[in-house]
C-alpha positions in Angstrom: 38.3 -21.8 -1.2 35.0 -19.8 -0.8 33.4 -19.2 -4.3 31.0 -16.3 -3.8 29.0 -15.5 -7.6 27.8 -11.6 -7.6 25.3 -10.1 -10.2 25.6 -6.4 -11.0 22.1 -4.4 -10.8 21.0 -1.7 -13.2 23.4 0.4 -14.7 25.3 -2.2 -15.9 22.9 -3.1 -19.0 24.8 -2.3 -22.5 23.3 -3.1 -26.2 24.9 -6.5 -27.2 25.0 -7.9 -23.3 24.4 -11.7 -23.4 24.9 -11.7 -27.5 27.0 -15.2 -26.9 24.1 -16.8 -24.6 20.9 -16.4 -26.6 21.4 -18.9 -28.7 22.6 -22.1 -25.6 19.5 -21.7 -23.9 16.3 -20.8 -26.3 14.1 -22.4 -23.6 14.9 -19.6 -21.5 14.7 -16.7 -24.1 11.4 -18.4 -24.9 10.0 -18.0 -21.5 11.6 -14.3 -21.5 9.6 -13.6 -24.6 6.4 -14.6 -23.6 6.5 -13.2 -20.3 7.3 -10.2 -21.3 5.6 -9.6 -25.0 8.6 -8.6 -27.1 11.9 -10.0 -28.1 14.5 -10.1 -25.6 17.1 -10.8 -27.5 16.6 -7.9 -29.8 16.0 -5.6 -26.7 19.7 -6.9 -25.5 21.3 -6.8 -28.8 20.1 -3.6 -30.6 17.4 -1.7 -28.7 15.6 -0.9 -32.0 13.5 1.4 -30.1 15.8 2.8 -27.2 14.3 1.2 -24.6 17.3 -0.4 -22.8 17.6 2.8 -20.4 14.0 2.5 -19.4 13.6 1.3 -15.9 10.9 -0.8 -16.9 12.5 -2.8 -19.5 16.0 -2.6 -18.2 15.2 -4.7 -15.0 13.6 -7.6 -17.4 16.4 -7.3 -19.8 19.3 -7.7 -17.4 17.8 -10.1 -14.9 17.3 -12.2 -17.9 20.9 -11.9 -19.0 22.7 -12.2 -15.7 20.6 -15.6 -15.4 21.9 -16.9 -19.0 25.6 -16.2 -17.6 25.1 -17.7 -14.5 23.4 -20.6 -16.4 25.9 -21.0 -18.7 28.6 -21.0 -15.8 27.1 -23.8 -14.4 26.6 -25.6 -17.3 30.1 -25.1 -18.5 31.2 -26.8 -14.9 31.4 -24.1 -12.5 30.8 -25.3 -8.8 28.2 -24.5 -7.4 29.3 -21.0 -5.5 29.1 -21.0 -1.2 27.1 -17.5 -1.2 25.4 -15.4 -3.9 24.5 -11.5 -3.3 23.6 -9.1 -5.9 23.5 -5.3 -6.4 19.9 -4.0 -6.1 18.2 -5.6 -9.2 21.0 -8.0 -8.9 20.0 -9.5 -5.8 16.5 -11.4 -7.7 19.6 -13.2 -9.9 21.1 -14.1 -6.3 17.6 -15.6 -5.5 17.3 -17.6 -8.6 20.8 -18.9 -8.4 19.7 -20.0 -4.4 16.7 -21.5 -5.8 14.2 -19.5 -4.2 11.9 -19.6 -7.6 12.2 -20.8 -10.9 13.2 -18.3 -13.6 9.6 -17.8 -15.2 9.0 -16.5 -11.5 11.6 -14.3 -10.3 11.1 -12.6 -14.2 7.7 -12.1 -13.7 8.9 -10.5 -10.1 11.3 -8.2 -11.9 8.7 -7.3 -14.4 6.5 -5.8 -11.7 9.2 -4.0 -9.8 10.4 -2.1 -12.9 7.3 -1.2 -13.8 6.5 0.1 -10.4 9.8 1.7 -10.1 9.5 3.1 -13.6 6.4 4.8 -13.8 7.8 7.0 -11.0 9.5 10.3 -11.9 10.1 13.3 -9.5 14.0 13.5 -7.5 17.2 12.3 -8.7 20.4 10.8 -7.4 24.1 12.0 -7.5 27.4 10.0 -6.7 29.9 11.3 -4.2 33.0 10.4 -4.9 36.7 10.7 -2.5 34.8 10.7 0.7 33.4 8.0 3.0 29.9 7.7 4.5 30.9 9.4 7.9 31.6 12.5 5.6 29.0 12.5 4.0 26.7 12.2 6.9 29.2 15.0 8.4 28.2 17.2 5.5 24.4 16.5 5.2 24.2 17.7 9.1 26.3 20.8 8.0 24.1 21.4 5.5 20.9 21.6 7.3 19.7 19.8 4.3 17.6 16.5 5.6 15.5 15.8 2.3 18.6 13.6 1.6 19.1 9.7 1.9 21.8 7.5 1.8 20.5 5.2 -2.0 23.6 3.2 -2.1 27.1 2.3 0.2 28.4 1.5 -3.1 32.5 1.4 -2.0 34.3 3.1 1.1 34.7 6.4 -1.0 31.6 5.8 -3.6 28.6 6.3 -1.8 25.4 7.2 -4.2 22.4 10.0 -2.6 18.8 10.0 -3.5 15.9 13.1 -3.2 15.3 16.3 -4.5 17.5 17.6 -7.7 17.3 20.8 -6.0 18.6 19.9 -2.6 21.1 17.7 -4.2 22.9 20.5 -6.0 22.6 22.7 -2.9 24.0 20.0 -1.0 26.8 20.2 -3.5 29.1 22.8 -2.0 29.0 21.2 1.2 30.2 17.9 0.3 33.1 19.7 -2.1 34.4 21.4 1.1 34.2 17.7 3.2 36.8 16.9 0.4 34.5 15.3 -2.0 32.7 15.6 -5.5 29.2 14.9 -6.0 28.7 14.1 -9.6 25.0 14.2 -10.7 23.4 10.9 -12.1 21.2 10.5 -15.8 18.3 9.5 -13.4 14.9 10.9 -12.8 14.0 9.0 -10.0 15.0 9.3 -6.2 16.0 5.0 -6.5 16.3 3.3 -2.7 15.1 6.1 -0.7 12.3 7.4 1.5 10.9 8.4 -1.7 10.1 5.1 -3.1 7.9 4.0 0.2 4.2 4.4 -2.6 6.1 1.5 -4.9 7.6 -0.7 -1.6 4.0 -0.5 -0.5 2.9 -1.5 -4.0 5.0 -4.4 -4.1 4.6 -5.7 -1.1 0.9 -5.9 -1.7 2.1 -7.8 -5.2 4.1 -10.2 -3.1 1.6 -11.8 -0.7 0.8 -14.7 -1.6 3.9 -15.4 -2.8 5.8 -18.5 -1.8 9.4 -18.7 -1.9 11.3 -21.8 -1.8 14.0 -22.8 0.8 17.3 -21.1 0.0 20.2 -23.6 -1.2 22.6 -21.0 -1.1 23.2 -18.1 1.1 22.1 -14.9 -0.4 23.2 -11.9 1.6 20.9 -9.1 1.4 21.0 -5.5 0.3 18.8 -4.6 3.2 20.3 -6.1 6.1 23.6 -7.0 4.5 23.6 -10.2 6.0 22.6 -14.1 5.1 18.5 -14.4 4.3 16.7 -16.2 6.7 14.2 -18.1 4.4 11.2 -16.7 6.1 12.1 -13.1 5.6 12.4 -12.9 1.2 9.1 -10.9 0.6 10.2 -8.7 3.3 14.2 -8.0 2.4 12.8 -7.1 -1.2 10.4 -4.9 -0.1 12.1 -3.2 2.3 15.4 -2.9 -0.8 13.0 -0.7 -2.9 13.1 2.1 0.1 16.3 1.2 1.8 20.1 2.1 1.2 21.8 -1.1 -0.9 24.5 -1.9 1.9 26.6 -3.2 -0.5 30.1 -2.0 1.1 28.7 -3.8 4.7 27.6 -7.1 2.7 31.2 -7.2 1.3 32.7 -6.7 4.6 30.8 -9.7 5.8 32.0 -11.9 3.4 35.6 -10.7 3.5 35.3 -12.6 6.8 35.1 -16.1 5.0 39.1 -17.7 4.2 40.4 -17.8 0.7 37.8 -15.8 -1.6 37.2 -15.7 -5.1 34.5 -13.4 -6.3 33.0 -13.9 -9.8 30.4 -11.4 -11.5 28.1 -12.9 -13.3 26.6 -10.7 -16.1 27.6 -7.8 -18.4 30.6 -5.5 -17.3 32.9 -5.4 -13.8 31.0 -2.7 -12.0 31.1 -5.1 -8.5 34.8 -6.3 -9.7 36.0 -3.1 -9.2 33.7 -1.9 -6.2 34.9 -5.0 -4.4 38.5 -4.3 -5.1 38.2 -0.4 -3.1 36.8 -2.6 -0.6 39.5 -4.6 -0.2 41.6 -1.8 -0.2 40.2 -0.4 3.1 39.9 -3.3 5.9 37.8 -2.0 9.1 39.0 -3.4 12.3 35.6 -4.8 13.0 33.0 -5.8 10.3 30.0 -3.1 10.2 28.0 -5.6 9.0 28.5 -7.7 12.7 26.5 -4.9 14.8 22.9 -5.1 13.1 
């Protein structure tokens, strides 16, 4: 059997996540705490101030909690899983669960990156829905509209588009006639597009000097939707903040491995259910194989 432990990236967060983990690992929620300057646990539980759908505290709050449930699976016995990946945010849990920095670390690392990515404002997103990528791409050249990119390969017919609210909606009527819906997001920001290059920059400058430990596990990543190489993790998490989440090529690569079980690891089955579309649509030859 091939064990493969996914962690779901923002969106996912929900008041009450990790209400059943606070309490098995206070060394953790102490470190969260301190690190961050205010309670996590009553961020997670009742968001007293509304502050859960703030990029900038969301990231902390759910790397936090995905790491409590992946700490209390392997507590609780759970094998140690033969590959990790995670959805955007996500993908720091993957690194922690490989080893590639201690907890206090990869929060601190999250901490910066929402704050970066939350201070931004300008663009939104918008999820088309019934269509696959070749499409959409068919209906952004249509368009004439190229102020458009690609944020997330979500599932085969789920595909999410960052830029301009106003080119999204005209780009609307075109992606209705492809055969699809495009279904405006709750978002101010224009997340894993050409729009984000100012904060990739930013954090890259944040990460050097960084050293990263030697992977345990094999993390695939978001930006190349393959395994890390050790020597490339300040790179791949830079280059995630600007770059489409290939998360329907990094299944594909793993549907390649015999006898899978895929277990999410944090609050909700958002990557349960993306992984079962993906399952639903084999491709004769895994995308992920030609990069």
């Amino acid at each position: 059997m091939t064990r493969v432990v996914v962690f779901p990236g923002q969106g996912s967060q929900t008041v009450g996540m990790g209400k059943d983990l606070f309490d098995r690992f206070p060394e953790i929620v102490a470190i969260a705490d301190r690190v961050l300057g205010y309670s996590i646990r009553d961020l997670c539980l009742s968001d007293p101030d509304k502050q859960l759908g703030q990029t900038q505290f969301t990231q902390p709050a759910l790397f936090t909690v995905n790491a409590l449930h992946y700490l209390a699976y392997r507590k609780d016995g759970g094998a140690e899983p033969d590959f990790v990946a995670g959805h955007s945010l996500g993908e720091y849990n993957a690194l922690f669960a490989a080893e590639a920095f201690d907890f206090e670390t990869g929060l601190k690392l999250v901490q910066k990156r929402g704050a970066l990515m939350g201070a931004i404002s300008g663009g939104g997103m918008a999820a088309v829905i019934g269509i696959d990528a070749s499409a959409i791409r068919g209906a952004i050249e249509t368009s004439g509209i190229s102020t458009v990119d690609v944020a997330n390969f979500n599932a085969i017919i789920q595909t999410v588009l960052s830029g301009p609210t106003e080119d999204l909606e005209r780009l609307a009527p075109a992606i209705s006639a492809a055969g699809g819906r495009s279904i405006p997001i709750n978002v101010r920001t224009a997340f894993h597009s050409r729009y984000m290059r100012p904060v990739a920059q930013e954090f890259g400058a944040f990460l050097e000097g960084q050293t990263f430990s030697p992977l345990v596990i094999p993390v695939i990543s978001n930006f190349t939707a393959l395994p890390y190489r050790d020597d490339e993790i300040a790179n791949n998490l830079v280059k995630q903040i600007d770059h489409s989440v290939r998360w329907v090529e990094s299944i594909q690569y793993l549907l390649e491995e015999p006898e899978l079980e895929f277990m999410e690891m944090g609050p909700g089955k958002v990557l349960a259910r993306l992984i079962q579309d993906i399952r639903k649509h084999p491709v004769p030859v895994n995308i992920a194989r030609r990069y």
